[in-house]
C-alpha positions as CSV (number, residue, x, y, z in Angstrom):
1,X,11.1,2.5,9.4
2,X,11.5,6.1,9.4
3,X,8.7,8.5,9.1
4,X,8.1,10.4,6.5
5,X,6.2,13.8,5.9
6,X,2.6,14.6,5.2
7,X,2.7,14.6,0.9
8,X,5.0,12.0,0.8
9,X,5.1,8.4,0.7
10,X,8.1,6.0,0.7
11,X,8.3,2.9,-1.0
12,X,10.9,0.2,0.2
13,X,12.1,-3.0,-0.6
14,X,13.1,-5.4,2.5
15,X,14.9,-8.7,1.8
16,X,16.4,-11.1,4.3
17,X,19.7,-9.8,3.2
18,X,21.1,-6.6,2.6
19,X,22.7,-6.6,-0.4
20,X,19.3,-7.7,-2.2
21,X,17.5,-4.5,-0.8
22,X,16.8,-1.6,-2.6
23,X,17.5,1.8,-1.8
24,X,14.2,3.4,-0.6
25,X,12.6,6.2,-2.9
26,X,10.2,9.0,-1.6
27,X,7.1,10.2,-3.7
28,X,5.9,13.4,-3.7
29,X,1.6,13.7,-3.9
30,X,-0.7,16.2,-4.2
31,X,-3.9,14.3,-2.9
32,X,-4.2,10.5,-1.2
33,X,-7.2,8.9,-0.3
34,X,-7.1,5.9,1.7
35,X,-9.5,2.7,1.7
36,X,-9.9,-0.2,4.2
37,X,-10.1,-3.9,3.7
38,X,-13.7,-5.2,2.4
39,X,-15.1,-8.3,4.7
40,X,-18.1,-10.8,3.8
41,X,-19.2,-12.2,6.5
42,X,-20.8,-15.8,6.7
43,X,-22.4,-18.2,9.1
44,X,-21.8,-21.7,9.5
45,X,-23.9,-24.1,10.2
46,X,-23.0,-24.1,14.0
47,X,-23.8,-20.4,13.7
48,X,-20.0,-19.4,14.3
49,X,-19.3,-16.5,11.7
50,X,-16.6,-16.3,9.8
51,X,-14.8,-12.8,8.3
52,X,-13.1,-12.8,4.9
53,X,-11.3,-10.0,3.1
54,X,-12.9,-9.4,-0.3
55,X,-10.8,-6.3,-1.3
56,X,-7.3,-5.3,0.2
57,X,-7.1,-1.8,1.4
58,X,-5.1,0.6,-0.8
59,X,-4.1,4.4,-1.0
60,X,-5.2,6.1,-4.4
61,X,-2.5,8.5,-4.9
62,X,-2.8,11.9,-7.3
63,X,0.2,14.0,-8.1
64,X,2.6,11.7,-8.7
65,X,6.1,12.4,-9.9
66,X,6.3,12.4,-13.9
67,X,9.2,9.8,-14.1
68,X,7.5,7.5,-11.6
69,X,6.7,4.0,-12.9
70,X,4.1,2.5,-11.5
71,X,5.5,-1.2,-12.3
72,X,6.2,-3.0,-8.5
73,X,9.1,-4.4,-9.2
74,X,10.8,-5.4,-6.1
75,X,8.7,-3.3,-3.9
76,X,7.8,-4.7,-0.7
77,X,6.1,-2.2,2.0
78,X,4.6,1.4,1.8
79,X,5.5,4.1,4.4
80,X,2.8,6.9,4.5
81,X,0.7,8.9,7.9
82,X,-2.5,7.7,5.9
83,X,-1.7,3.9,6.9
84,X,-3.4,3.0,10.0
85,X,0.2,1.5,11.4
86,X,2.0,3.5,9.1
87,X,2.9,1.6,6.8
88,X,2.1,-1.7,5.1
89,X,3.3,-4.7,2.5
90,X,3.0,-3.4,-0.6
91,X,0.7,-6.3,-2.7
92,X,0.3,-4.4,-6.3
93,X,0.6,-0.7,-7.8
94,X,-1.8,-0.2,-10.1
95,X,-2.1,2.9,-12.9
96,X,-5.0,4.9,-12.9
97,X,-3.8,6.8,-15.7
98,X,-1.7,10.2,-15.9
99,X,-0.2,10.8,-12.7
100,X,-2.4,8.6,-10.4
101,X,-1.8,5.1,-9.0
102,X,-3.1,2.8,-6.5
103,X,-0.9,1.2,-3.9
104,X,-2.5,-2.2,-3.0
105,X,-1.4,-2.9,0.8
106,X,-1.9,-6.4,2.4
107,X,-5.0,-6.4,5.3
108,X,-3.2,-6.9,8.5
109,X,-5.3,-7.0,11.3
């Protein structure tokens, strides 16, 4: 992984083997909000709890390229500062419309 700057994001695709990978591509932004995992939390009858994720944790992104398509295609992790390690495995992109998306990242604890 290598870093990359503050209004920018990376996306990458990592395979076993090389020749499956992608070359990476960096997004430009003009704004990024980032949200953490949701967790229910419920108690057993032993009274042990137990912690389940509800809602991944994703970056809402604003100021996206034009051309970008939002499809995942073969997409696997996210490099951006906002990530608390960062970066992340990308799960989903999803279009908010115009030049906003949200980049779904796995909850890894």
């Amino acid at each position: 992984m290598s870093a990359v700057g503050v209004g920018t994001l990376r996306l990458e695709g990592r395979y076993m083997r090389a020749e499956h990978e992608l070359p990476p591509i960096n997004l430009n932004y003009s704004s990024i909000r980032y949200r953490d995992a949701e967790f229910k939390e419920t108690t057993g009858a032993r009274g042990d709890v137990m912690r389940s994720v509800i809602a991944q944790p994703f970056l809402e992104v604003a100021g996206l390229p034009v051309d970008f398509e939002p499809a995942k295609r073969d997409w696997t992790h996210i490099i951006c500062s906002m990530l608390p390690k960062g970066e992340g495995e990308l799960v989903d992109i999803v279009p908010l419309g115009g030049d906003r998306a949200c980049f779904v990242v796995k909850y890894d604890h």
